[in-house]
N, C-alpha and C positions, 0 to 999 in steps of 0.2 A: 763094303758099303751096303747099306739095306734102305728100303724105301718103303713107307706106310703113308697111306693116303685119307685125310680125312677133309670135310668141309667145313668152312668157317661157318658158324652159327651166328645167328644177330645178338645173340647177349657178349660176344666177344668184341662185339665194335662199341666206339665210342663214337659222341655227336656229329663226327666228321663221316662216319661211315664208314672206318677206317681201324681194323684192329688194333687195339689196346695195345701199349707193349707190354704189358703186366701177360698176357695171354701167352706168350712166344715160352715162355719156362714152361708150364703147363704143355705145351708141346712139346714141346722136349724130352718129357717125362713119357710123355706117349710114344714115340719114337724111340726112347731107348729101354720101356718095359718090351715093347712088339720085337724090337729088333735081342734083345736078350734070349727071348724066347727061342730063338734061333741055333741057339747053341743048347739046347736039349734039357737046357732047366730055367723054369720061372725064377722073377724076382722075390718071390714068394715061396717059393723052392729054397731057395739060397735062404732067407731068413729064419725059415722054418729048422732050416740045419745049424743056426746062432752068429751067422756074417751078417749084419749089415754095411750096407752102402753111405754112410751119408754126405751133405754134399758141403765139398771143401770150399769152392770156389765157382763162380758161373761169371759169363758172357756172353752180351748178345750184341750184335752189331744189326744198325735196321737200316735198309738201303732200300725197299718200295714199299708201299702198306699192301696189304690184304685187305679186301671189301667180303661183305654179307655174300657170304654162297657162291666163294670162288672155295674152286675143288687145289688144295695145296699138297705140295709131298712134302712128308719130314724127311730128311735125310740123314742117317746117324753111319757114326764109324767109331772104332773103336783106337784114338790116336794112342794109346799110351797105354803099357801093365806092367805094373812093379806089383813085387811084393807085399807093397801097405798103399798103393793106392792106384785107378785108372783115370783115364781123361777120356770123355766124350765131345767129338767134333757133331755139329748138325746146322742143314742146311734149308732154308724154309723155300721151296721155288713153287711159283704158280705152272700148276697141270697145262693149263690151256697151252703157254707158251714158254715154259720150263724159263722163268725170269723168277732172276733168286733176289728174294727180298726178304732174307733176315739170315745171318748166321751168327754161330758162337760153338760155344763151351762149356760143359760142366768137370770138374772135378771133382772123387768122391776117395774118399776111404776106408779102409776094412777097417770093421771093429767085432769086438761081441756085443753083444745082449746090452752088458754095462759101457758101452760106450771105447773101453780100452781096446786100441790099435793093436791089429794082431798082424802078422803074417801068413797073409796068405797059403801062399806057395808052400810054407810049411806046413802048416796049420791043417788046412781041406786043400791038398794038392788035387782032387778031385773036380775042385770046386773052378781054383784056380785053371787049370788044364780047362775046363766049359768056356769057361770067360777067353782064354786064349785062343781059343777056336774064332772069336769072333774079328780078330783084326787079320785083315785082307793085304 
């Protein structure tokens, strides 16, 4: 599990005060480029070498809003690694008082350049073995 901490800005709320749920993906993204990092190569690394990520499938479940200029953690883990695809778990909790109010999911798949599903593990077993490092 890895944690990255960022504050809600006022352009992510909407009339109520109240973060947008259009914003929670966008976090998500942030949380799991920071936390990739972690394992010794950029997401930018990884593409640079002809894998991308893209994303299969997402969820988000929203259980309290975020307000203007609460300090939030992302929470990311790394639920699942197969050969042609991973799943990311993330969990949105307010700093103050660690009260989780958004989680979900993304799903992504290996491809190349053009798009066609490769295998990993085969492929950039390098690449794979980085990523692997990351589920705790």
């Amino acid at each position: 599990m890895f944690r990255t901490k960022i504050t809600v800005r006022y352009a992510e709320t909407d009339s109520m005060g109240v973060v947008h749920h259009s914003r929670y993906f966008p976090w998500f993204e942030v949380g799991r480029t920071e936390f990739f990092k972690t394992c010794g190569m950029s997401y930018r690394e990884v593409e640079e070498r002809g894998v991308l990520l893209p994303l299969l499938d997402c969820y988000a479940k929203f259980i309290r809003g975020a307000r203007y200029q609460d300090d939030v953690w992302i929470e990311v883990s790394l639920r699942r690694l197969g050969a042609a695809k991973c799943i990311f778990d993330y969990k949105i909790i307010r700093c103050e008082d660690e009260c989780l109010l958004a989680e979900g999911y993304t799903t992504h798949g290996f491809t190349d350049r053009d798009f066609k599903p490769l295998n990993l593990k085969k492929k950039h077993p390098e690449i794979y073995a980085a990523i692997e490092s990351l589920i705790t």
